[in-house]
C-alpha positions in Angstrom: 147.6 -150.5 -37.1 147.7 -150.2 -33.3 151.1 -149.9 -31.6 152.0 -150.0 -28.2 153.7 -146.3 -28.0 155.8 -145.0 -24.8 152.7 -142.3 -24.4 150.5 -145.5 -23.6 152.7 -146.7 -21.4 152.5 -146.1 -17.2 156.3 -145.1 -16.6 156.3 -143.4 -13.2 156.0 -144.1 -9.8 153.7 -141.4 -9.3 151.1 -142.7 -11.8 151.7 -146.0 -9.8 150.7 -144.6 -7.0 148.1 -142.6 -7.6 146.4 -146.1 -9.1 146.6 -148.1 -6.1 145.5 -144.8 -3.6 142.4 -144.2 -6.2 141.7 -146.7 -8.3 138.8 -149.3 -8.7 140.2 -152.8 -8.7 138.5 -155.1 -11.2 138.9 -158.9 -10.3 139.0 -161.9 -13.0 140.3 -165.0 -12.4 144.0 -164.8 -12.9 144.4 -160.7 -13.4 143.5 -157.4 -11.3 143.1 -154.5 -13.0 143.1 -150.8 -11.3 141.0 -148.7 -13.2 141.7 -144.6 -12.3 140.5 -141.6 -15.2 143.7 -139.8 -16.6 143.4 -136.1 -18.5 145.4 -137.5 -21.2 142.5 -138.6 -23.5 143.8 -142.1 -23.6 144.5 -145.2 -22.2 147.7 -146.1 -20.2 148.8 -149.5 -19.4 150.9 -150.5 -16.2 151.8 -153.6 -15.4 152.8 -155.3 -11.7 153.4 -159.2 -12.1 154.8 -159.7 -8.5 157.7 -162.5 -8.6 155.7 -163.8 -5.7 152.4 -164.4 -8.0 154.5 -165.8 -10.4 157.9 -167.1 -9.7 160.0 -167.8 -12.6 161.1 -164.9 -14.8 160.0 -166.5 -18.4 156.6 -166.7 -17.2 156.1 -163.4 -16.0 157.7 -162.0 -18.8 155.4 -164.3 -21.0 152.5 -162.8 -19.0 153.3 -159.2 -19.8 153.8 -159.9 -23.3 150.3 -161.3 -23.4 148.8 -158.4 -21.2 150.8 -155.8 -23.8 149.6 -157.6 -27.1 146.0 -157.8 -25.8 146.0 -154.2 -24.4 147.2 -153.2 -28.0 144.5 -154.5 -29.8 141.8 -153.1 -27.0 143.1 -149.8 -26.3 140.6 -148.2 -29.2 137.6 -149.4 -27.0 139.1 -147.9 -23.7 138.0 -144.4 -22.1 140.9 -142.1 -20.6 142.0 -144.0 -18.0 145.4 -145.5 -16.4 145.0 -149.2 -16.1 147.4 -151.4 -13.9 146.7 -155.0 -14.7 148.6 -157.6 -11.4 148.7 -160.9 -11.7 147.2 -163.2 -9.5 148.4 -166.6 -7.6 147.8 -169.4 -10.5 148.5 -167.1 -13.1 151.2 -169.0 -14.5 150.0 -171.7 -14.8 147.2 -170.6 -17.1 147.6 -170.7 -20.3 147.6 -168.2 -23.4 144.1 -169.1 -23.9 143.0 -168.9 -20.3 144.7 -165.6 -19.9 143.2 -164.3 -23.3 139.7 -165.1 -21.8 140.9 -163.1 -18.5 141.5 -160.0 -20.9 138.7 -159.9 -22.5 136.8 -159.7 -19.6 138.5 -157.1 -18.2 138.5 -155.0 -21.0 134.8 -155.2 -21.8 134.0 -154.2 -18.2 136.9 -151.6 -18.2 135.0 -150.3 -21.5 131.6 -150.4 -19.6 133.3 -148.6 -16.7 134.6 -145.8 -19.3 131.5 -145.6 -20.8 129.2 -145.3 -17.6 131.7 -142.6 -16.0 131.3 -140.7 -19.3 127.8 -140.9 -19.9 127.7 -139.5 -16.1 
């Protein structure tokens, strides 16, 4: 069974930071993602959904239970990498379906990603 641990979770600023000065950004329709390697041997997950993408506080907390569930399930497929997933204007007003569809995009090309910088 796949869990979402604390040791897959981004916690601190610094990891943050080093994301958004290094990382790749990945685009989808109603996510970013912010791909950077880690030496941890597995994937971290931090999430940024910006009150101003998304204004009332059910939705964006509806959002990252989404992103976390999906990221759960995915996280077997994913290299060694810190992932921080933003949400984009319009994001709440897609639906679990539409933002399911959004994942799985960006996980597949996250896993290509992972898989091309390793092969290299």
């Amino acid at each position: 069974m796949a869990r979402f641990t604390r040791r897959a979770r981004l916690s601190k600023p610094g990891d943050f930071d080093t994301a958004f000065e290094r990382g790749r950004r990945i685009q989808e329709r109603h996510l970013t993602a912010i791909v950077v390697a880690n030496a941890l041997g597995h994937p971290r997950l931090g999430l940024a959904i910006a009150r101003k993408s998304v204004a009332l506080a059910t939705q964006r907390n509806r959002i990252k239970r989404v992103i976390r569930e999906s990221f759960r399930m995915h996280q077997h497929e994913l290299g060694a990498l810190d992932i921080v997933i933003l949400a984009r204007p319009g994001c709440a007003h897609a639906g679990a379906a539409g933002l399911n569809r959004s994942l799985e995009r960006l996980w597949s090309r996250i896993a290509a990603l992972s898989a091309s910088s390793s092969s290299a």
